[in-house]
Structure formats: C-alpha cells, structure tokens
C-alpha positions, 0 to 999 in steps of 0.5 A, a space after each residue: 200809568 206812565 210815569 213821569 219822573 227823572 231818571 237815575 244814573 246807572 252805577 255799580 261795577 259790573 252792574 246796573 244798580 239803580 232803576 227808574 220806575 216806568 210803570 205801575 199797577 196798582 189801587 184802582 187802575 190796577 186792570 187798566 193795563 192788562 188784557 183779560 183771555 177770555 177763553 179756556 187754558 189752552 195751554 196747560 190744559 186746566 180745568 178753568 175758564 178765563 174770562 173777559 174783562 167785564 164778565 170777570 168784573 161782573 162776577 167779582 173774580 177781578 176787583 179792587 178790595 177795600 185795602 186798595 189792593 187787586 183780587 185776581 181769584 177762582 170762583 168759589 161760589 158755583 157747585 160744578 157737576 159732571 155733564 154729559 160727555 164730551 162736555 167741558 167742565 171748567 170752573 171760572 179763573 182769570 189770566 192776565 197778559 200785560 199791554 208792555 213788554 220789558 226787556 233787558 235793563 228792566 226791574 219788575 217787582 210784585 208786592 203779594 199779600 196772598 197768592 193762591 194755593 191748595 190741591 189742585 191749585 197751580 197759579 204763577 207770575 210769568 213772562 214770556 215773549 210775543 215776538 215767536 211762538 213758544 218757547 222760541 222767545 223764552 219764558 221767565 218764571 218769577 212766581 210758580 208753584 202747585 198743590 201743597 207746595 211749601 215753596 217757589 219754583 223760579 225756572 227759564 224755558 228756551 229752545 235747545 242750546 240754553 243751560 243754566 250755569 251756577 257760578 253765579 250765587 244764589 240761594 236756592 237749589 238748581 233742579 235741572 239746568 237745561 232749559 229747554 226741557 219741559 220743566 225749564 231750568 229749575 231753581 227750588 226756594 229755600 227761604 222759608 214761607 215763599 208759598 202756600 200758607 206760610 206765606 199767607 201767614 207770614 204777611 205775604 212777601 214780595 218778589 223781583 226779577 231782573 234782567 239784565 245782559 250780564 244775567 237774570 235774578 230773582 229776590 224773594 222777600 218775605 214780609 219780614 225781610 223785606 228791605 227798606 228801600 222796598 218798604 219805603 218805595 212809592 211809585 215814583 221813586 227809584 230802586 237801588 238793588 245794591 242792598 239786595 244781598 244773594 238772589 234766591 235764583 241766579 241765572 247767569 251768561 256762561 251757558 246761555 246766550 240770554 240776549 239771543 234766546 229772550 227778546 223783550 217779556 211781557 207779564 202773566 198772571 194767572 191761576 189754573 186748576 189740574 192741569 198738566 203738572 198739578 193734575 198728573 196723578 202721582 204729582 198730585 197724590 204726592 201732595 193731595 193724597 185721599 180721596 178717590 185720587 183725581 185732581 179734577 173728581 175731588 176739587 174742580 166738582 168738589 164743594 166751592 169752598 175749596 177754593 177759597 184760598 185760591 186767589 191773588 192779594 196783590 199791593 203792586 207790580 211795578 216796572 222799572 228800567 235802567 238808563 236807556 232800557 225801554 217798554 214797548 207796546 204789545 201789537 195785540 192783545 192776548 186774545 184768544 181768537 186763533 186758537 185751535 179749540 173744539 167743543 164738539 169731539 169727544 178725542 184729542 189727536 196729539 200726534 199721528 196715531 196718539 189720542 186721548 179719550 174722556 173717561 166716565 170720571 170726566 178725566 182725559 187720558 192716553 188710549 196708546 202709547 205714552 209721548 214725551 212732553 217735547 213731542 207733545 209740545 211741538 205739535 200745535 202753537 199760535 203766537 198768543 196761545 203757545 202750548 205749554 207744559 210746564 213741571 218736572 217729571 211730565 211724560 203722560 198727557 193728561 186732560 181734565 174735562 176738556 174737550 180739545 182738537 189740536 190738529 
C-alpha cells in the first residue's frame, strides 16, 4: 500500500540519514505487490518450477501464517522421481519480482524470521534493473547464500568498467572487487548467524540496503542487535540511519560510477534448487558431501522432507526514500512470456559447437569444451528473463533436469 504520511528532512553531513517510508509488504497484503513468474528458472537454471499466483496459493507455497507474517517456500509434500528422458524434473518454488522500482535515495529494509537453507538450497533477496537486459542495468545482492553456508554474501553485478573500492569501511570481507565478473563484486559476512540455522536459531534478523549517490551499504542485524529504532519502527514512521554504526558491506563511488551502471531497482525474492552455483558438484560436495555426489540425485528426487527448512518467514520488507527520491511503477510484469524455453529437445546449444547433453542421472553436463561463465552469459537474455549465473569459481555449465534451447 502506499503510504500517506509527512515527510522528513534529509540531515547529515555528507549524507542522507533519515528516510520517509513509501511502501510496505507486510500482514495480509503482503503478495498484493509482487508479481508471481510463473515458469521454470530460466536464469540460473534450478531445478524448480515457479508458480503463478493462484497455483502458489492453492498449494500453500505462498501464504500468510497465523503470526501474520508471509511464507514464501519450496514444496515439500511431492515424492519427485526421474522421467524419461529429456523430461523436466522440477520441484515447485516461488519468485517474486516487485511491481515498483527504487532508485538512488531509497532505503529497503527486510525483517526475516527464517530464510531458506540446506543442500541444494540457494535462495536470495535481490535487485535488479528492467530498463536493459542483464546485467546492463546492475544488480544488488541484499541476501544470498547456498547450501550449508553459515553466512550472507552481499555482492554488485554490472557490465565492465565497475569495481568495488574498500576505503569505505565496512564489516565484512571483500572476495573479489570486480563487478562484472560472474560472481560480481563480492562481500562475505562476518557477523555471526547472517544464514543457515543459526540465523533460525537466533530469532532471524533483519537486513537493509541503501542507495545512495555517495554509495551502496547494506546492515545486517541479528535479532539480538537489531537497533531500537528498527525494533519500534511501524509502517508509517521515518528511519534514521545515523545510529546504524559499520555497514556489513560497503560499496563505495571511487571505482564505479554507481549512478551510471544502476538505474532504478526492483525487488526479487525467490528460492531455487541445484543450479548453477549450489549445484556445481565440487561447490556442492564441498558442503554436502555424502551421497552419490548430486545435487539434483540426492535432494530434488530425495524425500520431500528435505525441504523442510527451505522456506521464507518474512515480518516485512519495507521501502523507504529521501526527500525527493521517488518509486516508479514497473512497465510489465515479471512474466515469462518471452523466454526462449523448449520441452521437446533433449540438448542445450550454448554457444556454436557447444552443447550439453541429459545423463541417465537426469543431470545436464557439457559434451565438448568447457566455456567460460562470461561466454555463457552473453549468448541468450530477454528483458524480464536476464540469464544469470551467479557464484565464484563457475566455469562448467551445469543443468540439472532441464530441458532447454537457448539459441
């Protein structure tokens, strides 16, 4: 909903400090200002299926619990066995892409109590622009992490030219500073319990990203240390940042022209399995290890409770802006009309004389040369459907029960 208010004055030196809230999702009109995908990931390429609105209702993967706060999950109910092949093997998830976009003077805030995890398990809280295809209109990692990860990865993904300056201060650790590299430019956290079960344990947490022309922060809160003003904020009062103390990650101006690389952001939520980060067999083994080694073999077709953790708590997001920032209205929804997707071939052409073939373990691997992640990226992108392959480390592509045909 849109929220009527008064407006504070900016103050700080340097800085904008104090932001007006604009919009909230939250209680039960919490799904009223997203649009649900409504198809198969298509960009990083999980083995999930993500519904439409009123199949994600009807099977409960999107709903409002008794405490009022939103449950975005994975299914896990359905006993998934191998088809023949060439069929697509998916288990149901949700994506959701925000009907506003923010740009540079906004403040978004997320209030989790749970957030998805466990082998095979790759959820994130993301933005990115609509304007171009990706990555030209960037993207900003608020909330990613995979697998048996014990902690958050906050990152920037842009074209070429953008790197990641570390005068700034900030708590966590810089993993790579260019930001065009698959992975982006990379920020580990350090405090404890950002993901996986400790943050469960903990209470959950909150986590906020700014944006602004001086920089980009992000904060991350656990439950504990979570500061007063965010622990008596209501939907319609005003944020003051001030108090706030070190970022987690600080992405900074030296290096990267952020007003040129990221045009106004709109919000994604989602959860994917396998993939090509948390399924890359030595990322995953490396934090899954058993079994027969497959990210797809022992989960997506392992027993459903595997997936029982795999699901989003969520109390609120809230957006807020600065005197004379503003939200816009998406153009179109994040519907997945035009994306190159086949059912019927049994092969992905990724690049000329490059292709991947279905396995008997329902895993998709390359039959001849391996391709760098940035080639693989620049063969096939729609507007809505950016392909994306997110993770350090990624050179092999591979596709977990997928049936697909990029070119």
């Amino acid at each position: 909903m849109l929220l009527a208010g008064v407006w504070c004055l900016a103050y700080a030196v340097g800085a904008t400090a104090v932001y007006a809230p604009v919009r909230q999702y939250e209680g039960s009109t919490f799904f009223d200002q997203w649009a649900f995908y409504g198809n198969v990931d298509n960009t990083t390429w999980g083995n999930v299926t993500y519904l439409d609105k009123p199949n994600a209702v009807s099977k409960k993967l999107a709903f409002i619990n008794d405490a009022g706060n939103a449950i975005v999950k994975v299914d896990n109910t359905a006993t998934l066995t191998l088809g023949a092949p060439g069929a697509v093997v998916n288990r149901d998830s949700i994506r959701l892409t925000s009907l506003h976009s923010y740009g540079m003077g906004s403040l978004i805030v997320i209030d989790a109590l749970h957030i998805p995890y466990g082998c095979s398990v790759w959820p994130a809280f993301w933005t990115y622009g609509i304007e171009t295809e990706w990555p030209k209109s960037g993207e900003i990692d608020i909330i990613e992490a995979i697998n048996n990860m014990d902690h958050n990865q906050a990152a920037l993904h842009t074209t070429p030219g953008c790197f990641k300056g570390d005068e700034a201060k900030q708590l966590g650790k810089t993993l790579q500073d260019d930001c065009s590299t698959g992975a982006g430019c990379v920020v580990a956290e350090s405090k404890p319990n950002s993901y996986g079960k400790g943050f469960k344990d903990a209470g959950g947490g909150v986590f906020a990203l700014v944006m602004e022309n001086t920089g980009f922060n992000i904060w991350f809160f656990s439950r504990p240390d979570i500061p007063e003003n965010l622990k008596s904020a209501t939907a319609t009062s005003s944020i003051d940042i001030s108090g706030w103390g070190t970022p987690s990650a600080a992405f900074p101006t030296n290096r990267c022209d952020l007003n040129k690389y990221f045009p106004p952001q709109t919000l994604v939520l989602l959860t994917t399995l396998c993939g090509v980060w948390a399924g890359v067999p030595s990322i995953y083994k490396s934090s899954c290890p058993g079994g027969t080694g497959s990210c797809f073999a022992d989960n997506v077709l392992g027993p459903p409770s595997n997936y029982d953790n795999a699901f989003w708590e969520i109390k609120y997001i809230r957006a807020y802006l600065n005197d004379g920032a503003t939200s816009t209205p998406n153009p179109t929804s994040d519907s997945a009309t035009t994306r190159q997707i086949s059912t019927t071939t049994t092969t992905m052409t990724v690049t000329s004389g490059d292709e991947v073939t279905l396995g008997s373990d329902g895993i998709w691997t390359r039959t001849s040369t391996v391709v760098a992640q940035t080639t693989l990226e620049s063969t096939s992108r729609s507007k809505n459907g950016a392909m994306r392959a997110r993770g350090a480390g990624i050179a092999l592509w591979v596709l977990v029960g997928l049936t697909v045909s990029l070119l």
